[in-house]
C-alpha positions as a Markdown table, in Angstrom:
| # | Residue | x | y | z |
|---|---|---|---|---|
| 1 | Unk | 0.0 | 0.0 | 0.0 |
| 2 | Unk | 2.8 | 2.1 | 0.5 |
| 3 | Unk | 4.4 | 1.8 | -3.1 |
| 4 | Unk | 0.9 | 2.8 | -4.2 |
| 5 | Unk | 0.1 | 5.6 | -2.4 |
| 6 | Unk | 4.0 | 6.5 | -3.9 |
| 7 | Unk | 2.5 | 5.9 | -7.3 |
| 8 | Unk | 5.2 | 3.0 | -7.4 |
| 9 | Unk | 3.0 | 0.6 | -9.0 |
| 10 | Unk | 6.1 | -1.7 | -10.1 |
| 11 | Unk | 7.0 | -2.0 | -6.3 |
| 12 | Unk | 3.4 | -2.1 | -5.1 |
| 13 | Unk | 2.9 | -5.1 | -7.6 |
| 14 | Unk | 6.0 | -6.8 | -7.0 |
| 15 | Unk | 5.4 | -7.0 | -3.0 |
| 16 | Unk | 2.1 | -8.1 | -3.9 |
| 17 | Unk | 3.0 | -10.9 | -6.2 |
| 18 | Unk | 5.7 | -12.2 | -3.3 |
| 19 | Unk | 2.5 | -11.8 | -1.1 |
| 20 | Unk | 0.6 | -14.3 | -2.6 |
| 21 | Unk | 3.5 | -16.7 | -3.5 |
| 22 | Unk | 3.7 | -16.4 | 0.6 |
| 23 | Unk | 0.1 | -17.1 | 0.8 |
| 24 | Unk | 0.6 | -20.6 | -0.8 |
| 25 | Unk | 2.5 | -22.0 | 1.6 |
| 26 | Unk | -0.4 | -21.1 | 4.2 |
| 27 | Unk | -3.1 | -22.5 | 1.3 |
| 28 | Unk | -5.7 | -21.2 | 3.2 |
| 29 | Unk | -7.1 | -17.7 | 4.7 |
| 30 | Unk | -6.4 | -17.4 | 8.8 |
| 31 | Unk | -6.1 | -14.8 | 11.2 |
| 32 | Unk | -3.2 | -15.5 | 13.6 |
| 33 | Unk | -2.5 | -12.6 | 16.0 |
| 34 | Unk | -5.1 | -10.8 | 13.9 |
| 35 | Unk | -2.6 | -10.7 | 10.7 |
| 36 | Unk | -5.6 | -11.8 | 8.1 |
| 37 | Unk | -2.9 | -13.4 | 6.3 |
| 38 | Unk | -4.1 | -15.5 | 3.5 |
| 39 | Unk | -5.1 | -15.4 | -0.4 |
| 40 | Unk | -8.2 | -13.5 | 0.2 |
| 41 | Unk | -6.6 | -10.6 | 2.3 |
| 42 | Unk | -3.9 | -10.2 | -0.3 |
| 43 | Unk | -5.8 | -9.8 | -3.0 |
| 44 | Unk | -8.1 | -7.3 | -1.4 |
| 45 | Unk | -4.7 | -5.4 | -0.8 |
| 46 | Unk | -4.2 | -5.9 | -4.8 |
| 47 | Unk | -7.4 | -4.2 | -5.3 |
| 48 | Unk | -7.0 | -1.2 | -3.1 |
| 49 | Unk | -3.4 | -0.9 | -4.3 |
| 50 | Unk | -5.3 | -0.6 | -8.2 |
| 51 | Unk | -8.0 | 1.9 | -5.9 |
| 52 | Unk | -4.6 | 4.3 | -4.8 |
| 53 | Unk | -3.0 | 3.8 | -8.3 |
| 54 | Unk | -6.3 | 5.2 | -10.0 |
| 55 | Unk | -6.9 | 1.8 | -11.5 |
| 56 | Unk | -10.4 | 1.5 | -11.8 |
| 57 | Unk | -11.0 | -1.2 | -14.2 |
| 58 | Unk | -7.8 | -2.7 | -12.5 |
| 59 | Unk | -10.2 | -3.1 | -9.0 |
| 60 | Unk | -13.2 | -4.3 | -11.0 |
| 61 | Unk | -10.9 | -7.1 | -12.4 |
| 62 | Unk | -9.4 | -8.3 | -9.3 |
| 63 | Unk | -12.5 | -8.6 | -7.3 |
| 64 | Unk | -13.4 | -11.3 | -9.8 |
| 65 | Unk | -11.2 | -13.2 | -7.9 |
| 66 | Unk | -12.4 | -12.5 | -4.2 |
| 67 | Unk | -14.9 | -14.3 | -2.2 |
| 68 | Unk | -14.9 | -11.8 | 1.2 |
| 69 | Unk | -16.7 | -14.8 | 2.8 |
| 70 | Unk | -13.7 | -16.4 | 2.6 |
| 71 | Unk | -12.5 | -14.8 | 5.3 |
| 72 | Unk | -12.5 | -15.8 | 8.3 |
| 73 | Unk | -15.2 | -13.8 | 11.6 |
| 74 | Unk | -14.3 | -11.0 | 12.9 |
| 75 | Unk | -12.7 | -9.1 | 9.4 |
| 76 | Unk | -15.4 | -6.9 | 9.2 |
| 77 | Unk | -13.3 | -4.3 | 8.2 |
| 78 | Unk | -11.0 | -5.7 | 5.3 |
| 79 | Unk | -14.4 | -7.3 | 3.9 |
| 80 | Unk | -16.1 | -4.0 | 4.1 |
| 81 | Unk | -12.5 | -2.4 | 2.3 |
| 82 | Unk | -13.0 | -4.3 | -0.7 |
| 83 | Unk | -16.7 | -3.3 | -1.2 |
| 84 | Unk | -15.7 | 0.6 | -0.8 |
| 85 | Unk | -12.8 | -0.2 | -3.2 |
| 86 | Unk | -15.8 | -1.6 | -5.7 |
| 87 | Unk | -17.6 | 1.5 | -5.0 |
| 88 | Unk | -15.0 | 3.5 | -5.7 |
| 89 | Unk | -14.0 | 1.6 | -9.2 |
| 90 | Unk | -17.6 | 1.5 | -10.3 |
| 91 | Unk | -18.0 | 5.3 | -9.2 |
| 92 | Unk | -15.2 | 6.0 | -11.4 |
| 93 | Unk | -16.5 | 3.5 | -14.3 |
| 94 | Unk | -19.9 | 5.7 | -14.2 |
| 95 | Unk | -22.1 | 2.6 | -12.4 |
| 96 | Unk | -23.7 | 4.4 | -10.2 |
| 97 | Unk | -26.4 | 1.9 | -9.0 |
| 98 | Unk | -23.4 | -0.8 | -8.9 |
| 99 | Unk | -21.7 | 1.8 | -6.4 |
| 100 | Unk | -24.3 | 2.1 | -4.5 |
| 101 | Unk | -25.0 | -1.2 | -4.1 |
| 102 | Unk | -21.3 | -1.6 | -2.7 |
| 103 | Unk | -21.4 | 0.7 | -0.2 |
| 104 | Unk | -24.8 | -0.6 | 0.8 |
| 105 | Unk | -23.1 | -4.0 | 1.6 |
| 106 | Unk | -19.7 | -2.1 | 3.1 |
| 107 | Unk | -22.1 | -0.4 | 5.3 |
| 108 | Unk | -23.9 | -4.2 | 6.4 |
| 109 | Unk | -20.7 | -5.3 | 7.3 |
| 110 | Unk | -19.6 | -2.2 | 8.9 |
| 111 | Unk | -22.4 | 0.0 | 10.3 |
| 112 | Unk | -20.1 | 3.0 | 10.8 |
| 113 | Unk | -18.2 | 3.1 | 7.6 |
| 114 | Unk | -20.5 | 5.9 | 5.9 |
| 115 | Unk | -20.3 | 8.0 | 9.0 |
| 116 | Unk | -16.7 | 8.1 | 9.3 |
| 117 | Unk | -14.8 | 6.8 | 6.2 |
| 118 | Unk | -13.4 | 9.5 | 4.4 |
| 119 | Unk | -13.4 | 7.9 | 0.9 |
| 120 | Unk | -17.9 | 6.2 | 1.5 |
| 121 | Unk | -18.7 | 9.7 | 2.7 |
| 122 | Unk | -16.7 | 11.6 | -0.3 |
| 123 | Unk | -18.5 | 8.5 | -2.9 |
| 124 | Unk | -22.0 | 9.6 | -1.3 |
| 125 | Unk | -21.4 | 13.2 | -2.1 |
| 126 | Unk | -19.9 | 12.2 | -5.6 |
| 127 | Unk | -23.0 | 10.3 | -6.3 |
| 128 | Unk | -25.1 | 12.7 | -5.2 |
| 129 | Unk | -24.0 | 15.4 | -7.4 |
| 130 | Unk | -24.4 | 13.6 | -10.2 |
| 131 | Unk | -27.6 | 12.2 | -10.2 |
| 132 | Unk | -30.4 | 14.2 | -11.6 |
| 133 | Unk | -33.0 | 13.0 | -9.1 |
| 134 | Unk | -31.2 | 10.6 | -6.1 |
| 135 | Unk | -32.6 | 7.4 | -6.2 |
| 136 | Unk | -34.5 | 7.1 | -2.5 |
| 137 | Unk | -31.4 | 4.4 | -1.6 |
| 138 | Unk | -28.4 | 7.0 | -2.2 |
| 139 | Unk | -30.3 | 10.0 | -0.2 |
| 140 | Unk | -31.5 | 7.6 | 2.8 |
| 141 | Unk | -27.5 | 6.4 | 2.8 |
| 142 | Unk | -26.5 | 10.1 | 2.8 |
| 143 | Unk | -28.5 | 10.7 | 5.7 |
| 144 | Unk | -27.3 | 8.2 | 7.5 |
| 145 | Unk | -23.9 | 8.9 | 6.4 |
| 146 | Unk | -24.9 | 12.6 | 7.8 |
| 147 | Unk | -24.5 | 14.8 | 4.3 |
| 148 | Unk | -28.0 | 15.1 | 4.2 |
| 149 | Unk | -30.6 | 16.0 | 6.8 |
């Protein structure tokens, strides 16, 4: 994550792809010492690296390859990170409904991710600026989210 927030996206994939050779010799997701090491985890990492990088069509690809039930209770959070990484990618790809529908499910996971994530609350406004008339699901998640009152 920190290559991509660099824009290194040669270093960010590289540490990646030794990730998940790292992650076969595990096989399997797990959550020792609250690490979430495990195939799942890493490639949720792959897809926000493509969500810092600007990648959307990047994220869209790799979440193809991720089943967030795979993981195992109690990772709430990384399994609410990839759906506000799909939000994000199918905000940028212009699929509005499909972003909603992301941060619907990023917000069942993780009740107080549209109050206080920066990036749900900065999709909600996004959304909401450009649709002509806000579908009744986007302006009930923006009041929740506390942009509207």
């Amino acid at each position: 994550m920190i290559a991509a927030r660099k824009a290194d996206r040669s270093a960010a994939i590289g540490r990646l792809n030794t990730a998940e050779q790292l992650t076969g010799l595990i096989g399997h997701d797990a959550n020792h010492a609250w690490t979430a090491f495990g195939p799942t985890n890493v490639r949720i990492h792959r897809a926000s690296c493509f969500a810092e990088l600007g990648d959307p069509y990047a994220v869209l690809n790799v979440a193809t390859e991720v089943d967030v039930n795979a993981l195992p209770d109690g990772l709430n959070g990384r399994r609410s990170r990839m759906h506000l990484d799909l939000a994000w990618a199918q905000t940028q790809a212009r699929n509005d409904m499909e972003a909603v529908l992301h941060l619907q499910q990023a917000e069942k996971v993780a009740p107080e991710v549209l109050r206080y994530d920066r990036i749900a609350r900065g999709l909600v406004r996004e959304l909401l600026r450009r649709a002509r008339r806000p579908r009744p699901a986007l302006g009930t998640m923006a009041t929740r989210a506390g942009i509207l009152s």
